[in-house]
C-alpha positions as CSV (number, residue, x, y, z in Angstrom):
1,X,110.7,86.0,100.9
2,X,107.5,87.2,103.0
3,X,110.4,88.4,106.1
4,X,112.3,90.0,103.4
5,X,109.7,92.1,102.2
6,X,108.3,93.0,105.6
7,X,112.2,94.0,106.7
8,X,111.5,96.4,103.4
9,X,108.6,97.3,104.6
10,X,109.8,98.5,108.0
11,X,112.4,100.6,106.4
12,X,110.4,102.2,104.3
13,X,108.1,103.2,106.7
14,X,110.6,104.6,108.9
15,X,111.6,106.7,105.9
16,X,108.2,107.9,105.6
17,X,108.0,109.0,109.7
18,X,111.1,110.8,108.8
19,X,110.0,112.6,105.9
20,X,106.3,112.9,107.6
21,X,107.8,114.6,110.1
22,X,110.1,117.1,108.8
23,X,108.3,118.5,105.3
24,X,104.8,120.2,105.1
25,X,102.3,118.9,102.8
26,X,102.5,119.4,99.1
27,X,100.2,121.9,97.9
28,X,98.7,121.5,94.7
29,X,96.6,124.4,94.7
30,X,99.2,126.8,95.3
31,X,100.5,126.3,91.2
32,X,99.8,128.3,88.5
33,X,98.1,125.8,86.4
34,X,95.0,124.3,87.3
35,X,95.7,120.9,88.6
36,X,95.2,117.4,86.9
37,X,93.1,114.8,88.5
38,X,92.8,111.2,86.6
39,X,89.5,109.8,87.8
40,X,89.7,106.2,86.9
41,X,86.9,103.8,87.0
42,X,87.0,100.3,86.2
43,X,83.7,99.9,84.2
44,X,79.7,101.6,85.2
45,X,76.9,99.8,86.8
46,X,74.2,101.7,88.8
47,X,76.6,101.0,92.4
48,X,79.6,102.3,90.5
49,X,77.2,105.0,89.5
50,X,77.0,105.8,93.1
51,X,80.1,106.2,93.8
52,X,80.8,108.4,90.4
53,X,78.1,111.1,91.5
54,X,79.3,111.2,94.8
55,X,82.7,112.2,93.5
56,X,81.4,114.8,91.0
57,X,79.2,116.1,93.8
58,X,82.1,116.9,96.1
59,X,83.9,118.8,93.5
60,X,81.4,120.7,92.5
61,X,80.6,121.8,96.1
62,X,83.7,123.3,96.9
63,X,84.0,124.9,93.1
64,X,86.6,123.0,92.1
65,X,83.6,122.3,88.6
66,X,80.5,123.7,87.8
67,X,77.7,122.5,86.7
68,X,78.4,123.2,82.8
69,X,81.7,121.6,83.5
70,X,79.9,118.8,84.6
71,X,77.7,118.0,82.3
72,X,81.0,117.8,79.8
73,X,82.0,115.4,81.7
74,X,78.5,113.5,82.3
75,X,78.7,113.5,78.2
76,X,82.1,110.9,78.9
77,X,84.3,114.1,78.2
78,X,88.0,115.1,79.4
79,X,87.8,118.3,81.4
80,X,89.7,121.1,81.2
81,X,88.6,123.4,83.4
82,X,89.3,126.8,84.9
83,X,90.5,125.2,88.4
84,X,90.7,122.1,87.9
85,X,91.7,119.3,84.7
86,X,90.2,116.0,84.8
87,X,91.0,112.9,83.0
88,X,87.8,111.5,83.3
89,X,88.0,107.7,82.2
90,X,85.9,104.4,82.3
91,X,87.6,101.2,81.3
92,X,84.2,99.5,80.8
93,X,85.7,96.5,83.1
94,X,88.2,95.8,80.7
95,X,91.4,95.2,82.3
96,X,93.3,96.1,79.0
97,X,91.8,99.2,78.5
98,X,92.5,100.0,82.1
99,X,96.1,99.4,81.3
100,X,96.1,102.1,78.6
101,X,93.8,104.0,80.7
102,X,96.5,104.4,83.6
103,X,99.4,104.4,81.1
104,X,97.5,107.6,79.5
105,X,96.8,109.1,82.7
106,X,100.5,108.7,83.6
107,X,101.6,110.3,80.2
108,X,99.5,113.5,80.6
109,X,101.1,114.0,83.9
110,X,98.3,113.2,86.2
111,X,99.1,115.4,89.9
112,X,96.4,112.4,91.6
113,X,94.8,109.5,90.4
114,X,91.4,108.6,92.1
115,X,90.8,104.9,91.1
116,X,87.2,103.1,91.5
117,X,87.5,99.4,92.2
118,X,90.4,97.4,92.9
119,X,91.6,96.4,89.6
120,X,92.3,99.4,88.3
121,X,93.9,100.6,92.0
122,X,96.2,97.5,91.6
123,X,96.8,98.6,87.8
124,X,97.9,102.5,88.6
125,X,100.4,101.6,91.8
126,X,102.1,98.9,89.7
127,X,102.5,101.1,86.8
128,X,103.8,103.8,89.0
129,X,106.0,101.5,90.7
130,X,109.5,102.7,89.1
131,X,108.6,106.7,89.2
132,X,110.8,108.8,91.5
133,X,108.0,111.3,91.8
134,X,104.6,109.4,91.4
135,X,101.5,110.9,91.8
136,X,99.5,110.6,94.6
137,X,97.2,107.8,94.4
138,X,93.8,107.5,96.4
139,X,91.6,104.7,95.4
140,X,88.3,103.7,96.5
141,X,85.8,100.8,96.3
142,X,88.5,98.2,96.8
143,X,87.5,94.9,98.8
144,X,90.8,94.5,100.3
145,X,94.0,96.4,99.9
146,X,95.9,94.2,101.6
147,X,95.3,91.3,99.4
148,X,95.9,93.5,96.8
149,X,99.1,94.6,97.4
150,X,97.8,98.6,97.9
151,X,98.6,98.2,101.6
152,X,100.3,96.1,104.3
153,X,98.0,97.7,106.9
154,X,96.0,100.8,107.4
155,X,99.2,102.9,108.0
156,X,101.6,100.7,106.3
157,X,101.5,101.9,102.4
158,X,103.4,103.2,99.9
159,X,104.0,107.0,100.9
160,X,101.8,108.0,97.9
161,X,99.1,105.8,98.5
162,X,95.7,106.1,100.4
163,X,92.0,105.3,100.2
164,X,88.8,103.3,101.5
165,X,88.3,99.8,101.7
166,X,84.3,98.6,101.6
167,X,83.8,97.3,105.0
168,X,82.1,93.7,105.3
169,X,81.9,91.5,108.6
170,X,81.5,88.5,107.3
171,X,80.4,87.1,110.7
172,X,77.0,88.9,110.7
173,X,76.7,87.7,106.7
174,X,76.9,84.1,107.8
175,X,74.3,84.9,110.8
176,X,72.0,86.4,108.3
177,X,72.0,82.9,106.5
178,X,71.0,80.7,109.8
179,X,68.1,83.1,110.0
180,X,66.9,81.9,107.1
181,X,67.9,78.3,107.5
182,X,68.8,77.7,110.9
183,X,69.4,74.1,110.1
184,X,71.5,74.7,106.5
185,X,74.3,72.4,106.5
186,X,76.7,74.0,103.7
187,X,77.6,76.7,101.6
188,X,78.3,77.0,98.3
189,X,80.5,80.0,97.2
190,X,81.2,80.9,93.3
191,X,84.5,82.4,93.3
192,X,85.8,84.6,90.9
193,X,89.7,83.7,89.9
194,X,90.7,87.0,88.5
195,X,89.8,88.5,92.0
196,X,92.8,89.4,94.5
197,X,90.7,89.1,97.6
198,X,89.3,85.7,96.6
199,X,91.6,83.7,98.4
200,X,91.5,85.4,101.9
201,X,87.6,85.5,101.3
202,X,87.2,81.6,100.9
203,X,89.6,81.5,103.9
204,X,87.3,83.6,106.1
205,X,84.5,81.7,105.1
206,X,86.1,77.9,105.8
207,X,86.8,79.8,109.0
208,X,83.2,80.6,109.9
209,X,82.4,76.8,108.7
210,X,84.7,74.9,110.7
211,X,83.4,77.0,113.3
212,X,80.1,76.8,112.9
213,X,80.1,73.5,111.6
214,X,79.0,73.7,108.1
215,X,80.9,73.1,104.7
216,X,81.9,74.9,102.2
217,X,81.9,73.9,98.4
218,X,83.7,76.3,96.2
219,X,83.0,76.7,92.8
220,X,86.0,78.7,90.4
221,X,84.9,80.9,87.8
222,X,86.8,83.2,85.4
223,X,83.8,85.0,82.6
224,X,80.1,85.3,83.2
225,X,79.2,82.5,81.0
226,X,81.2,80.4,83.9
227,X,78.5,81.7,86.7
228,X,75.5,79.3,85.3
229,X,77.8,76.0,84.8
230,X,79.0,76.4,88.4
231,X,75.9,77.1,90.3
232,X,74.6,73.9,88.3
233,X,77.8,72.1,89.5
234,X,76.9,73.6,93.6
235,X,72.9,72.7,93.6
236,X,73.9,69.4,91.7
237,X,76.0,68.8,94.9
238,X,73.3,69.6,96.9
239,X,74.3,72.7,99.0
240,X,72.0,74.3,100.8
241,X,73.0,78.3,100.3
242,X,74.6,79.7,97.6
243,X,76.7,83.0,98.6
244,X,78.6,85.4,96.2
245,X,82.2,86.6,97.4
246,X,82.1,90.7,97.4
247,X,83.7,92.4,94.5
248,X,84.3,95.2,92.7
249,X,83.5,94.5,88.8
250,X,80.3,94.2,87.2
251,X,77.2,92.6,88.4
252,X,77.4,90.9,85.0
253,X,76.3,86.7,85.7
254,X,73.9,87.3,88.6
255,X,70.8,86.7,86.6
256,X,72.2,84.0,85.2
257,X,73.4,82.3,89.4
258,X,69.6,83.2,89.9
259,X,68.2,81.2,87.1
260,X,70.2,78.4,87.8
261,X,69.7,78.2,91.2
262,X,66.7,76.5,91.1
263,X,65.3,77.6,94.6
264,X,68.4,77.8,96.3
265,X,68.5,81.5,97.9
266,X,71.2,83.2,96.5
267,X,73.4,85.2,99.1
268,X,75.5,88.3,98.5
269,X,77.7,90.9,100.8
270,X,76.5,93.8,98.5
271,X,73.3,95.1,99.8
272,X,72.7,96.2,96.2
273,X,72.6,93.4,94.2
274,X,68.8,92.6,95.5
275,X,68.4,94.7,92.4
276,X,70.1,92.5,90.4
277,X,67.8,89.5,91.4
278,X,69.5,87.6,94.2
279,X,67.6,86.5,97.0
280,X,69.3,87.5,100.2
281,X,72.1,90.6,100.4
282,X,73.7,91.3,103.2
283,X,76.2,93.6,104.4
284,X,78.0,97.0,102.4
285,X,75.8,99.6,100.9
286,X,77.7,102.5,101.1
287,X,78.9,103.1,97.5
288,X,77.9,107.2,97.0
289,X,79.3,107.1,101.1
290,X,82.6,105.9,99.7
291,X,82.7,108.5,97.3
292,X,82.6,111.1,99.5
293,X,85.1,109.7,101.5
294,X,87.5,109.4,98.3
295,X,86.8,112.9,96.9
296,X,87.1,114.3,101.0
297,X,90.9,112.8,100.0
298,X,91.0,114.3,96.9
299,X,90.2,117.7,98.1
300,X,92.2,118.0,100.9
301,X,95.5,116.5,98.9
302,X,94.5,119.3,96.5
303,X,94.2,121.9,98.7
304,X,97.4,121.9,100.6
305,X,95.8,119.9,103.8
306,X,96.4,116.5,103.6
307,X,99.5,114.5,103.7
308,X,99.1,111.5,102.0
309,X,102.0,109.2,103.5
310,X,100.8,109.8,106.8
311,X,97.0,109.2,106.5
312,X,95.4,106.1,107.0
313,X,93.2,104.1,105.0
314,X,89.5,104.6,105.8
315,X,86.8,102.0,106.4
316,X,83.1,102.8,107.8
317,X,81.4,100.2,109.4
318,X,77.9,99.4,108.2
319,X,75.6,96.8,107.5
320,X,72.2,96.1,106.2
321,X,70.0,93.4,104.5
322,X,67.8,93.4,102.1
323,X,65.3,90.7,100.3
324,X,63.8,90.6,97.2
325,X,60.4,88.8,97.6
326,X,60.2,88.7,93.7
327,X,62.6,85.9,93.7
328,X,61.2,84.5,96.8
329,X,58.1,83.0,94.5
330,X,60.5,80.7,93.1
331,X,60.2,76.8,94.6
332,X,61.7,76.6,97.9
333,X,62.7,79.9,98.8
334,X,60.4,81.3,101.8
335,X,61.8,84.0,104.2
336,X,61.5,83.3,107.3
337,X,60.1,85.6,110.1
338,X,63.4,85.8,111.8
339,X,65.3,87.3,108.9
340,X,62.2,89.3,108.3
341,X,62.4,91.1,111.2
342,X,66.3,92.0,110.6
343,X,65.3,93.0,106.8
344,X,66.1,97.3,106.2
345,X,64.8,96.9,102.5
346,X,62.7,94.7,100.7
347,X,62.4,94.9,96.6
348,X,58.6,94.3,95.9
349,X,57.7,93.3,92.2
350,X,60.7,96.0,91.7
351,X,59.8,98.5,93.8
352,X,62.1,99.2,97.0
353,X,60.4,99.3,100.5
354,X,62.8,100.9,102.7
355,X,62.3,99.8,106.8
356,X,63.4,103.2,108.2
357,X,67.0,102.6,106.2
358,X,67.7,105.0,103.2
359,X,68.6,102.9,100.2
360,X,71.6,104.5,97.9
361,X,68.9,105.2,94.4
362,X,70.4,107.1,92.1
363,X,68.4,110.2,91.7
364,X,67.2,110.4,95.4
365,X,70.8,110.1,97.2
366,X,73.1,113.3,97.5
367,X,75.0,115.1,99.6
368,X,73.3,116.4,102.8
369,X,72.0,120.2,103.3
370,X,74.5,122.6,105.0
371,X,77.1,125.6,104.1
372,X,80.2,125.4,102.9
373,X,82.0,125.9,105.9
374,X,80.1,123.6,108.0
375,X,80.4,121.2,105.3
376,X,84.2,121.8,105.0
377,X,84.7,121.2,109.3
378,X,83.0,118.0,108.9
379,X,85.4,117.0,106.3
380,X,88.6,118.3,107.9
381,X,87.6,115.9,110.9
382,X,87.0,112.9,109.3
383,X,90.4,113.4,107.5
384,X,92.4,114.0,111.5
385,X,90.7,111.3,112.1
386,X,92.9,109.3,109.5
387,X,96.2,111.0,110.6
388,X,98.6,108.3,111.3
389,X,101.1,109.0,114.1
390,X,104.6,108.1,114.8
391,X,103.5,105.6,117.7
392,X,100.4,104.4,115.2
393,X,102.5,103.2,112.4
394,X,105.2,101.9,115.1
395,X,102.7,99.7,116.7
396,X,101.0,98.5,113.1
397,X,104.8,97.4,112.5
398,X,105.4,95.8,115.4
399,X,101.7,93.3,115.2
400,X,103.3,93.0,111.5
401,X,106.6,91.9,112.7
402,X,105.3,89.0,115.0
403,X,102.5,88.0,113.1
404,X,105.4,86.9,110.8
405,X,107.8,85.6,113.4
């Protein structure tokens, strides 16, 4: 089954070098009406928030909206605006809503759907799946589209389909813990079950364990009332971290790992939910980058400058740590001087002390002072830097082809 839909794969793909090849890009900006962009987003949380302004802030920069237009928008409106229509939903992380949310998005004739979080990326390519002429679909904040089923690799997609993946290196997030505990002896990981990337996270982290030689306990859970009984079931079992798979719903359940952990730090990938009250985070913080990196997409597609089947799926490296001593008063928990000196933020009685790092607040995060046109250069090279060639997508099918033989 797995060769059969990689020998798909391959053909399609070659279809796509083809087509890459002989036809310009479409340009949306060259039709009469204004065109429509459905900007999906699973549910809001101050991250997600992030990642929402950044978008906003890229489209109003290069006038697609003004500020009036905006603020219609800010008020959780639809826009219909002089250059530019926007189906602005938020599915408030309910996957049923972000059915009908797609589904509606699909009906009004959508030209691109920009999707925030994986769920609803999943959601929007399945539904499309049957179209002859689908909308182009760029999705961002997605853990991994690979898992997901957005992507086989960074150049091996559906022709319609591009976006950002949140980078993590899991290898520095399990370093992070032995600076804290350079004697801890096993992990405990709370997975969610609804999560595509679940699987190939616990994976990853059995990897680092055997190793490394620790063990890894893995507790299941499918609501946030589930997140208290299993990190009761984890410190009952005596594990001495308890780490928090990256994700891309709500922060819904922390408080209630954190309360139960009873001393235990509390690990997590996302550099932001410090806030939220866990002890240790470690690794992506780059939710209003990711924005800009999506709406850079967005733009280009809707100016006549990017083609989508042959651009690649971004992912910036970055990583950073962050404590919050608040929780540190808790029995048992005591940072070490190691970590100490690798920390970039430290929440204070909540108030953020930034080592030299600058911390995505909303409010005090934007987009960086310079003209248009300068602006607009830096943008058209990040997006060659995505352009996937002939011999690129040739050689991603060829490590595909053997990895499978």
């Amino acid at each position: 089954m797995v060769r059969s839909r990689l020998s798909r794969i391959m053909k399609f793909a070659l279809v796509i070098l083809l087509l890459a090849l002989l036809l310009p890009p479409a340009s949306m900006a060259a039709d009469d009406d204004a065109p429509t962009l459905a900007f999906l987003r699973f549910g809001q949380s101050p991250s997600f928030a992030l990642t929402d302004r950044a978008v906003l802030d890229m489209l109003e920069v290069y006038g697609f909206i003004n500020a009036e237009e905006r603020a219609t928008m800010e008020a959780g409106n639809d826009l219909h605006g002089e250059n530019i229509n926007i189906l602005y939903r938020d599915a408030g992380f309910d996957l049923p809503t972000a059915n009908l949310m797609v589904e509606d998005a699909l009906d009004e004739g959508a030209d691109v759907i920009l999707t925030v979080s994986t769920q609803v990326g999943m959601i929007a390519l399945g539904a499309m799946s049957d179209m002859e002429d689908p909308p182009a679909l760029i999705f961002a904040i997605v853990t991994d589209p690979h898992a997901s089923g957005l992507a086989t690799a960074t150049c091996i997609k559906p022709p319609n389909v591009t976006g950002t993946l949140m980078h993590f290196d899991y290898e520095e997030y399990t370093n992070i813990a032995y600076l804290q505990d350079p004697d801890f002896q096993s992990i405990g990981l709370l997975a969610n079950a609804d999560d595509p990337a679940t699987a190939g996270y616990i994976s990853t982290i059995q990897q680092f364990g055997e190793e490394y030689g620790f063990t890894v306990e893995v507790e299941t859970v499918v609501t946030a009332a589930d997140y208290a009984l299993g990190t009761d079931s984890l410190v009952d079992s005596g594990v001495d971290v308890i780490v928090l798979p990256p994700r891309t719903g709500s922060s819904a359940g922390i408080s209630a790992i954190v309360e139960s952990a009873y001393g235990v730090p509390v690990f997590s990938p996302l550099v932001s939910d410090v806030i939220h009250g866990v002890t240790i985070a470690a690794g992506f913080e780059g939710w209003y980058r990711e924005g800009i990196h999506a709406a850079r997409m967005v733009i280009g597609y809707l100016e006549g400058n990017l083609d989508i089947a042959t651009t690649a799926i971004a992912s910036t490296p970055g990583f950073a740590v962050a404590v919050k001593n608040d929780s540190a008063d808790a029995p048992g928990v005591v940072f070490t001087e190691a970590l100490l000196a690798e920390v970039d933020y430290i929440v204070q009685d909540g108030v953020i002390m930034s080592e030299g790092a600058l911390f995505e607040i909303p409010g005090e995060i934007g987009l960086s002072e310079m003209t248009l046109q300068e602006r607009r250069a830096e943008d058209v090279a990040f997006l060659e830097n995505l352009h996937c060639s002939p011999d690129m997508i040739a050689e991603q099918l060829s490590t595909l082809t053997k990895a499978e033989n």
